[in-house]
C-alpha positions in Angstrom: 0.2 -9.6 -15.6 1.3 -10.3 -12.0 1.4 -8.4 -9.4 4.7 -7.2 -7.3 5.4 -8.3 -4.0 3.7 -6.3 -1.7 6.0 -4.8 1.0 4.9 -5.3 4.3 3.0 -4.7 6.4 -0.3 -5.7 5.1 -3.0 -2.9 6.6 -5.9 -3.9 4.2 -8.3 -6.0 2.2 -11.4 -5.7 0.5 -13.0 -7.1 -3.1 -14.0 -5.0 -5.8 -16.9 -6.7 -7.4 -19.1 -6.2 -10.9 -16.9 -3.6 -12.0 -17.9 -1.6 -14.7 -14.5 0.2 -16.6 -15.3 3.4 -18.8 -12.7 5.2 -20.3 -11.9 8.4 -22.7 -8.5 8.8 -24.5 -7.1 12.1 -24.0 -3.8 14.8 -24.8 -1.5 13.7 -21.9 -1.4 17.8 -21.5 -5.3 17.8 -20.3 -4.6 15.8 -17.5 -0.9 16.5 -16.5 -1.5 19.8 -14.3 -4.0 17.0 -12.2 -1.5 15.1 -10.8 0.6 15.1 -7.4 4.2 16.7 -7.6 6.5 14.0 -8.8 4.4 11.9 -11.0 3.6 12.3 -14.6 0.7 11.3 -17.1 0.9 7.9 -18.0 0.7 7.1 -22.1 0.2 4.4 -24.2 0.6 5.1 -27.7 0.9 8.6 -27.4 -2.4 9.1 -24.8 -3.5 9.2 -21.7 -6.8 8.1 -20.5 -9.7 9.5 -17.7 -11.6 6.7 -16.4 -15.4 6.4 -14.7 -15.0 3.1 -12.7 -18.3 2.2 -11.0 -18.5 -1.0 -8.3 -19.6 -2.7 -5.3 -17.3 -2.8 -2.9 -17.5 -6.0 -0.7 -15.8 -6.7 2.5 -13.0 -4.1 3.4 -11.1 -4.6 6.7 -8.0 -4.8 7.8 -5.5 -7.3 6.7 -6.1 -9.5 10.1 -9.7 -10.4 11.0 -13.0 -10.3 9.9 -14.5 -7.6 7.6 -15.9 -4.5 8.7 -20.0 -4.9 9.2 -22.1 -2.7 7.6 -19.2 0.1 7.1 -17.0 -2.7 4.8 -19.7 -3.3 1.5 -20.9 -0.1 0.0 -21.4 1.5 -3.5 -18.4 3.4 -5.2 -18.2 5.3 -8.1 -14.8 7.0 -9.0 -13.2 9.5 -12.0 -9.2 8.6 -11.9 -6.4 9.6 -13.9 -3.0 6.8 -14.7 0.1 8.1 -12.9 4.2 7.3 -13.4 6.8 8.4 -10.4 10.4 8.9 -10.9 11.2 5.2 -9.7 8.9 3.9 -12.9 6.0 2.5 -10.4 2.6 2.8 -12.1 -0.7 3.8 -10.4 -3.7 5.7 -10.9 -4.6 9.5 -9.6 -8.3 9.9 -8.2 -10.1 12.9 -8.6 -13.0 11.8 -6.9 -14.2 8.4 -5.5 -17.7 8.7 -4.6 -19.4 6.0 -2.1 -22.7 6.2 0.1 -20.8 5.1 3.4 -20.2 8.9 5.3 -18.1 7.1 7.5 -16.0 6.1 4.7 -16.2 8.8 2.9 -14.8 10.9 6.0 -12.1 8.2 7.4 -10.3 8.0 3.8 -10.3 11.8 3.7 -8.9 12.3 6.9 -6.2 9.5 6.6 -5.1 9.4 2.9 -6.6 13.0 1.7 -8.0 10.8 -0.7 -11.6 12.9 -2.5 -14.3 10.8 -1.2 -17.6 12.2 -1.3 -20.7 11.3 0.1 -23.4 10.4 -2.0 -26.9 8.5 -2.6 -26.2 5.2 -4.6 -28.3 2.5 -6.3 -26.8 -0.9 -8.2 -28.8 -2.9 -9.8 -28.2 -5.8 -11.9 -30.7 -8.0 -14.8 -28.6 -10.8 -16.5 -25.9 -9.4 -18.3 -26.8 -6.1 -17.3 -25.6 -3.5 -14.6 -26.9 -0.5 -13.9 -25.1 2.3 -11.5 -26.4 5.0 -9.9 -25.0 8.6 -8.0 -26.4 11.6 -6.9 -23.9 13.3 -4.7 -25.3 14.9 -1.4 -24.4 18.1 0.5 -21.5 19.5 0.9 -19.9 17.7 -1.8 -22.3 19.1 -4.5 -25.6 17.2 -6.7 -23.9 16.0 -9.6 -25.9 13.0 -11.2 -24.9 9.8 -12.7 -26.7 7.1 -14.9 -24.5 4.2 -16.1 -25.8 0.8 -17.6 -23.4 -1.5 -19.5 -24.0 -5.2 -21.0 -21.4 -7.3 -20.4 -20.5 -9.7 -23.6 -18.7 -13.7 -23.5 -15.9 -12.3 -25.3 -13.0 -12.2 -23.3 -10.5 -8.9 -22.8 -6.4 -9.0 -22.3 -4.5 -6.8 -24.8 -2.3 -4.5 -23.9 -4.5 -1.3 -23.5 -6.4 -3.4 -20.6 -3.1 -4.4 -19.0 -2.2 -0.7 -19.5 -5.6 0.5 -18.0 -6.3 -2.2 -15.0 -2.9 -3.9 -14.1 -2.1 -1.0 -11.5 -0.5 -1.7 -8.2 -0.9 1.1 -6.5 -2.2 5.1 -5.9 -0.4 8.4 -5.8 -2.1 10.6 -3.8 -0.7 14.6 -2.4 -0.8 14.2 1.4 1.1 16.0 4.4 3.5 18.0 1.8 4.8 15.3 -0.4 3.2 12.9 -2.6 3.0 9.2 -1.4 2.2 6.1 -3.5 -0.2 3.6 -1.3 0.6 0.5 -3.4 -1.7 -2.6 -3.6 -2.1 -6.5 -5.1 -4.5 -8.7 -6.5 -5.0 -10.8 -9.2 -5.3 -10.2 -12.7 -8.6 -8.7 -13.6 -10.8 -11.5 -15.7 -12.4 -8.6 -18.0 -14.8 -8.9 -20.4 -16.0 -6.5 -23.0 -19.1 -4.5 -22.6 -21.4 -2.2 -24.7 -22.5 1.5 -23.2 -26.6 1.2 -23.1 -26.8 4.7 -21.1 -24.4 7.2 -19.7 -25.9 10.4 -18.2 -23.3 11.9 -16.1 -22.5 14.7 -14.0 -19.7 13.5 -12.3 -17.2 13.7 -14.9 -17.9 17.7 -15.2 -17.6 17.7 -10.9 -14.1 17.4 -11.5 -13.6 19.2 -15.4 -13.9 16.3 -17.7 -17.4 17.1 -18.4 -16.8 17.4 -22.7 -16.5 13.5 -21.7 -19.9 12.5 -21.1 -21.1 13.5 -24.1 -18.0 11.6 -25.9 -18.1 8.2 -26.9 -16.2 6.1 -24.9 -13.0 4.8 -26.3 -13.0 1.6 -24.2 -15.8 0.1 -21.9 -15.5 -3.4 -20.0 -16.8 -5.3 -17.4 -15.1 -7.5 -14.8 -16.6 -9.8 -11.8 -14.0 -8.6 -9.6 -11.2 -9.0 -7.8 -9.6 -9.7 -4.0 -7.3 -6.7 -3.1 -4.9 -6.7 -0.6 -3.0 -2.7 0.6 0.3 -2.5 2.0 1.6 0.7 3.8 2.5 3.8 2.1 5.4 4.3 0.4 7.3 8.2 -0.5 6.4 8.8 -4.6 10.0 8.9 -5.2 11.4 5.9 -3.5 
């Protein structure tokens, strides 16, 4: 699925790379009172779905010139929601995005509101095998996380993946209103994966908690992507 146009201007870029997709199906009701005013829980086939997304983040600057050093490749771990506005634009909702860059952590926050948190992360990677690691640091708590997935050859597109990872954008509360901060890349090459280990904390950090001890209903793996972010845009326009 391709992406829209992306209105201009361009403010930045960055890859998302060996991306690891968990996700739970759940009563569009559990996640509804989450969301920003003016967007709903997205569905397909009658649920909605929480996702852990755990990456490497490779490259971020802005749209013009080089990549930031040092502050543009760090770890990222987030728990997100899928979103609808009024106008029909898709998106997701984070409820927390976790990365070991402080500088990050506090420029997103300050500009976006978006829920970064600091925290101490490892990545590590053994053939087909990834393995994540979190352990959030002070103030923003000490929740733990232990992910490890296998990626497989077979090769993922049905609709439940478009429906998961072909979203062009975020909503996000900011300054009174709710904004949607849209994006584009290309479509994700995903793979499917098998769940070795989950021992999480971070899904209870922000109240899906009954989660980690769930099975997943859909787990995947993708090399990554190139992202490009345009400038925000009101939810209802």
């Amino acid at each position: 699925m391709l992406a829209p146009r992306l209105p201009a201007p361009r403010l930045l870029r960055q890859q998302w790379r060996d991306v690891a997709f968990v996700h739970w199906a759940v009563d569009p009701g559990r996640v509804s009172g989450l969301l920003p005013p003016g967007v709903e829980a997205d569905v397909y086939e009658g649920r909605s779905y929480v996702g852990l997304v755990a990456f490497r983040m490779v490259g971020s600057g802005f749209a013009r010139g080089p990549a930031l050093p040092w502050l543009g490749t760090f770890l990222e771990t987030n728990v997100r929601l899928y979103s609808v506005d009024a106008t029909g634009r898709r998106g997701v909702v984070f409820l927390s995005l976790d990365a070991d860059r402080l500088p990050v952590v506090g420029a997103a926050r300050a500009a976006f509101a978006l829920p970064y948190r600091w925290a101490r992360m490892r990545f590590a990677r053994s053939g087909p095998e990834r393995a994540y690691d979190a352990t959030l640091r002070r103030p923003f708590g000490s929740a733990r996380s232990r992910l490890r997935i296998r990626a497989r050859d077979e090769e993922l597109d049905g609709p439940l993946e478009r429906f998961l990872t072909a979203r062009w954008g975020l909503h996000v509360a900011h300054l009174g209103r709710t904004w949607f901060l849209p994006n584009t890349h290309e479509p994700w090459p995903l793979r499917a994966a098998e769940l070795i280990e989950l021992d999480d904390e971070l899904l209870g950090s922000v109240g899906f908690g009954e989660l980690a001890g769930r099975t997943p209903d859909h787990v995947a793996f993708s090399a990554g992507v190139h992202s490009t972010f345009g400038r925000p845009l009101p939810a209802g326009r």
